[in-house]
C-alpha positions in Angstrom: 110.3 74.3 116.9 111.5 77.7 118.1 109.0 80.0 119.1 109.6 83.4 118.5 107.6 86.2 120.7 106.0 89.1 118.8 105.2 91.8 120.7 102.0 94.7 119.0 102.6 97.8 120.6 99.4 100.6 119.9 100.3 104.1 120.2 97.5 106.5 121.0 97.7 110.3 120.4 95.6 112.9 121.9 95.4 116.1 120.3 94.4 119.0 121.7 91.0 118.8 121.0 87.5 118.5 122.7 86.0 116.1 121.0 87.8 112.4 119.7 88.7 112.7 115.8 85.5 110.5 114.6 82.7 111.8 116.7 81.3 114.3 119.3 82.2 112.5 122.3 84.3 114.3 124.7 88.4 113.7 124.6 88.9 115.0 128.4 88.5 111.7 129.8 91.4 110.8 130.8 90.4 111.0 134.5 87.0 109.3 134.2 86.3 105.7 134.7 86.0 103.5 131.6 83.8 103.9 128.9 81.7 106.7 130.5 82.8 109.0 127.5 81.6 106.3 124.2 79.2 106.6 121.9 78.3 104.0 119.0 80.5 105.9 116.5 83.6 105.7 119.2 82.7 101.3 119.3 82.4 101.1 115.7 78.7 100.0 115.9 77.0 98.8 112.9 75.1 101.2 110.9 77.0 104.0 112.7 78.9 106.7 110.7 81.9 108.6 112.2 82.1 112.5 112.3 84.9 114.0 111.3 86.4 116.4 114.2 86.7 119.9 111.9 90.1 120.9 114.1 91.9 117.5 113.5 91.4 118.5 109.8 93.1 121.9 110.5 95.8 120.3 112.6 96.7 117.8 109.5 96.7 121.1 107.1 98.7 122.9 109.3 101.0 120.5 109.8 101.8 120.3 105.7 101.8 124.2 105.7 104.6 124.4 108.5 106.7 121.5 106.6 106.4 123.6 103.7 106.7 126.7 104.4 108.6 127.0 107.8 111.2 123.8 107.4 109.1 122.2 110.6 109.8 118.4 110.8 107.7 115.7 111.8 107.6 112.4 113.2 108.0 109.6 110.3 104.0 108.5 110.2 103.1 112.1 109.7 106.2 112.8 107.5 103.9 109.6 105.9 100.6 111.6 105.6 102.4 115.0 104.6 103.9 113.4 101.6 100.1 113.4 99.9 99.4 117.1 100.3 103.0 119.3 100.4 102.8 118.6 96.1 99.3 120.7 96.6 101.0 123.2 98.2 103.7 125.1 95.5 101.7 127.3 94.4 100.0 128.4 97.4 100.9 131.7 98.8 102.8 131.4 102.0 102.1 135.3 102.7 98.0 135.0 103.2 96.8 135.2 106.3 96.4 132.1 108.3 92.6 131.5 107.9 93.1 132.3 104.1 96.1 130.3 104.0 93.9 127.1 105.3 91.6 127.8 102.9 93.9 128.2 100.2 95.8 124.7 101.3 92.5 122.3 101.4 91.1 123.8 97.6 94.9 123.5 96.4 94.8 119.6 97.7 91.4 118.9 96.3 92.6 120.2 93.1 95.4 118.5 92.7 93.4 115.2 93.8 91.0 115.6 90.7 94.2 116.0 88.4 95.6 112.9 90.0 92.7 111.4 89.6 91.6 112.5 85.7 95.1 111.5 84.7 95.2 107.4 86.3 94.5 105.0 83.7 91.2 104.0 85.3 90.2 107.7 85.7 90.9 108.5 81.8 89.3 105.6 80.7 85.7 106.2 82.9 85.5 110.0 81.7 86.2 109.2 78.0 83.5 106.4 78.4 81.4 108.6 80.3 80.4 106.6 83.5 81.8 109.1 85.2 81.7 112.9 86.2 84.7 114.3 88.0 84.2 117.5 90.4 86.1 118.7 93.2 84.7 120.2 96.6 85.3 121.2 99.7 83.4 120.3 102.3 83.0 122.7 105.1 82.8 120.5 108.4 81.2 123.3 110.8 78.3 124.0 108.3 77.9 120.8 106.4 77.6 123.5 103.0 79.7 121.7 100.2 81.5 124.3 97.7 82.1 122.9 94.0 85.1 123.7 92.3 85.0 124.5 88.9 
């Protein structure tokens, strides 16, 4: 019998944020010994809940805006993740300034989600039964306030 070597190669990213992308815990610790910068979120303890970094959120958006809107490419696993939201963004006005424009991208994806999601099979079938209610929101991470859209 053959044997046949396979070789798992992880790729880690660091983005230029403070914090890591699931909790508060610092991401400048590159130069510290080992595990001096953890938390319970960062080992995946039980009963532990990660918190999303609010800038990683605004790198992902701004990413699909510069695809869109400025030709920018990307490698193929984000070309992967862009795929979902640059349909969100055709109607989205490329002229707003770029706070507005970030704003205007995340409502514009979570509105299109709730389409996608009212017109699946499963989706139609729970709202005409009832079991279900279907609202978008956006969820502001630096305040924690939650803004329904109509």
């Amino acid at each position: 019998m053959a044997i046949k070597p396979q070789i798992g190669l992880e790729i880690h990213a660091q983005l230029l944020t403070k914090t890591k992308a699931f909790c508060s815990c610092s991401s400048e610790s590159f130069d510290a010994p080992p595990n001096t910068h953890i938390c319970d979120g960062c080992t995946g303890q039980p009963g532990t809940l990660p918190k999303l970094n609010a800038t990683v959120v605004e790198f992902a958006v701004k990413a699909a805006l510069a695809a869109k809107f400025e030709g920018a490419l990307h490698c193929e696993r984000i070309e992967l993740l862009l795929e979902g939201i640059l349909p969100s963004l055709d109607d989205v006005d490329a002229t707003l300034p770029a706070a507005a424009l970030l704003d205007a991208a995340v409502e514009a994806n979570v509105r299109r989600t709730v389409r996608q999601l009212r017109a699946s099979p499963e989706g139609r079938a729970e709202l005409a039964s009832g079991a279900m209610k279907l609202v978008g929101a956006v969820y502001d991470l630096d305040t924690g306030r939650v803004r329904f859209l109509e």
